[in-house]
C-alpha positions as CSV (number, residue, x, y, z in Angstrom):
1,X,92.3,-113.5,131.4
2,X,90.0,-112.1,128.3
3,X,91.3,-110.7,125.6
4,X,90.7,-107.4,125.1
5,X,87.7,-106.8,122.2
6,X,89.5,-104.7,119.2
7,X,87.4,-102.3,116.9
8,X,86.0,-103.8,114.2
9,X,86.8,-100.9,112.1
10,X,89.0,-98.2,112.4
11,X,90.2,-95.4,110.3
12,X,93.6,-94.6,108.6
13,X,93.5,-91.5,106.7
14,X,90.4,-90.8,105.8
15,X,89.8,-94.4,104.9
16,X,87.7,-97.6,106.5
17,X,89.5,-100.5,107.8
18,X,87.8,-103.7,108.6
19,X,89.2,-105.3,111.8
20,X,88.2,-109.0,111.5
21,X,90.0,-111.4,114.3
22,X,90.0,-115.4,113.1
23,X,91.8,-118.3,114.9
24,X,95.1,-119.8,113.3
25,X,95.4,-117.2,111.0
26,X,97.8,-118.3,108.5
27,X,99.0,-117.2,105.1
28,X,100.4,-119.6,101.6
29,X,104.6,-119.1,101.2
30,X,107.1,-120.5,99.0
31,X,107.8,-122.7,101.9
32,X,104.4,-123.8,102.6
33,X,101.7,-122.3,104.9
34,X,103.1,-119.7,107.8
35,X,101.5,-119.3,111.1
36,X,100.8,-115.2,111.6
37,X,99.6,-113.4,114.4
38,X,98.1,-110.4,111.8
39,X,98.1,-109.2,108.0
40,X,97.2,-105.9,106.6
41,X,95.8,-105.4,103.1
42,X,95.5,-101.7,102.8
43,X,94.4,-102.1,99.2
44,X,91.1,-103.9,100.2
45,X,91.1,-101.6,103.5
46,X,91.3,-105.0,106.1
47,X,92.8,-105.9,108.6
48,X,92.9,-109.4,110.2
49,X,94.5,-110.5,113.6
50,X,94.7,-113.9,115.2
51,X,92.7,-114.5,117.8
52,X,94.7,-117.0,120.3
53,X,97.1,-114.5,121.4
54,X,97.5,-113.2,124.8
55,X,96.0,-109.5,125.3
56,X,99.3,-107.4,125.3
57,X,100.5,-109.2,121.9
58,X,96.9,-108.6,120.6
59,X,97.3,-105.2,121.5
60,X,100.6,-105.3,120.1
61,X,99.6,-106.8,116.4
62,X,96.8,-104.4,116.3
63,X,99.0,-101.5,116.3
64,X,101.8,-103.6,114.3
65,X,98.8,-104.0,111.3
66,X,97.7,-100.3,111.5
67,X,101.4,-98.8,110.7
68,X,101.6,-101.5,107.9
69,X,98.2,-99.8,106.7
70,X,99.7,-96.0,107.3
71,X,103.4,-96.7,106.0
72,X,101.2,-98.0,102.6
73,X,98.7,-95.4,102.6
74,X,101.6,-92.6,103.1
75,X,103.2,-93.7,99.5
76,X,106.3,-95.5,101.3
77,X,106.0,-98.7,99.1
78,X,108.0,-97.1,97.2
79,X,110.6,-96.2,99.4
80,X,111.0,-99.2,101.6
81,X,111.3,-102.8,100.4
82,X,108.8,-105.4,102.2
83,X,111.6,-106.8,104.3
84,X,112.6,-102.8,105.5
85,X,109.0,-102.1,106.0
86,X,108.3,-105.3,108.5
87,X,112.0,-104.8,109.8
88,X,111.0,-100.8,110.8
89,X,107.3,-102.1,111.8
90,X,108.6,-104.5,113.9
91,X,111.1,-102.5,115.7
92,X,108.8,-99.5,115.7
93,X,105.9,-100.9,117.1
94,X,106.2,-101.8,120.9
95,X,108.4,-98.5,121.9
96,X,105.3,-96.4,120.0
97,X,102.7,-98.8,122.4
98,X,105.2,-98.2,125.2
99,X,105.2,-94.5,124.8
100,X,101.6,-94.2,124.7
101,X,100.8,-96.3,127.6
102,X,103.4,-94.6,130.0
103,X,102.1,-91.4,128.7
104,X,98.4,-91.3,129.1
105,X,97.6,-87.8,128.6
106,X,99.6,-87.6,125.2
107,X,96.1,-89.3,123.2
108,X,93.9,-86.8,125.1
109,X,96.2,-83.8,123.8
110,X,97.0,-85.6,120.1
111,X,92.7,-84.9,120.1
112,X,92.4,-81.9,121.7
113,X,90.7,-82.9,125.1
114,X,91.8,-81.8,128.3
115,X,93.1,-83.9,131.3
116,X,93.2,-83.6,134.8
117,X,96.3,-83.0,136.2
């Protein structure tokens, strides 16, 4: 199976994201180097996603690094701490995929086009 090909830019409020996809993406810790399937900086507007994952987690991380990029852009640095923000994120981000795939025609009315009923 292919995995699916991701924009390579998207925007978040009014702002450009990079979408870059690397293989073994992985980050520097206090306890050495971490394997990660995605990271979002919103200051420098990017977005980076390992590529050697299957196409539903992809699709998954994608949408995981783009409410990372609109919970920072929405001023709620200040409200959540980085654990609550990945802990809401992480919990967040598959029912919000869920909903949108069993619901189809919700995208089409979020942007104003009509469906077919």
């Amino acid at each position: 199976m292919t995995a699916p090909i991701a924009p390579r830019s998207t925007k978040v409020m009014g702002q450009r994201f990079t979408v870059t996809m690397v293989e073994n993406l992985r980050v520097s810790s206090e306890c050495g180097h971490l394997d990660i399937l995605g990271l979002c900086d919103s200051d420098a507007q990017k977005i980076v996603l390992e590529s050697l994952q299957g196409p539903d987690k992809l699709r998954e991380t994608f949408l995981h690094e783009h409410l990372h990029a609109m919970v920072n852009l929405a001023g709620l640095r200040d409200v959540l701490t980085e654990d609550k923000d990945e802990d809401v994120i992480k919990r967040l981000t598959p029912i919000l995929l869920q909903f949108l795939r069993d619901n189809p025609a919700v995208y089409a009315f979020l942007i104003g086009k009509s469906v077919a009923r």
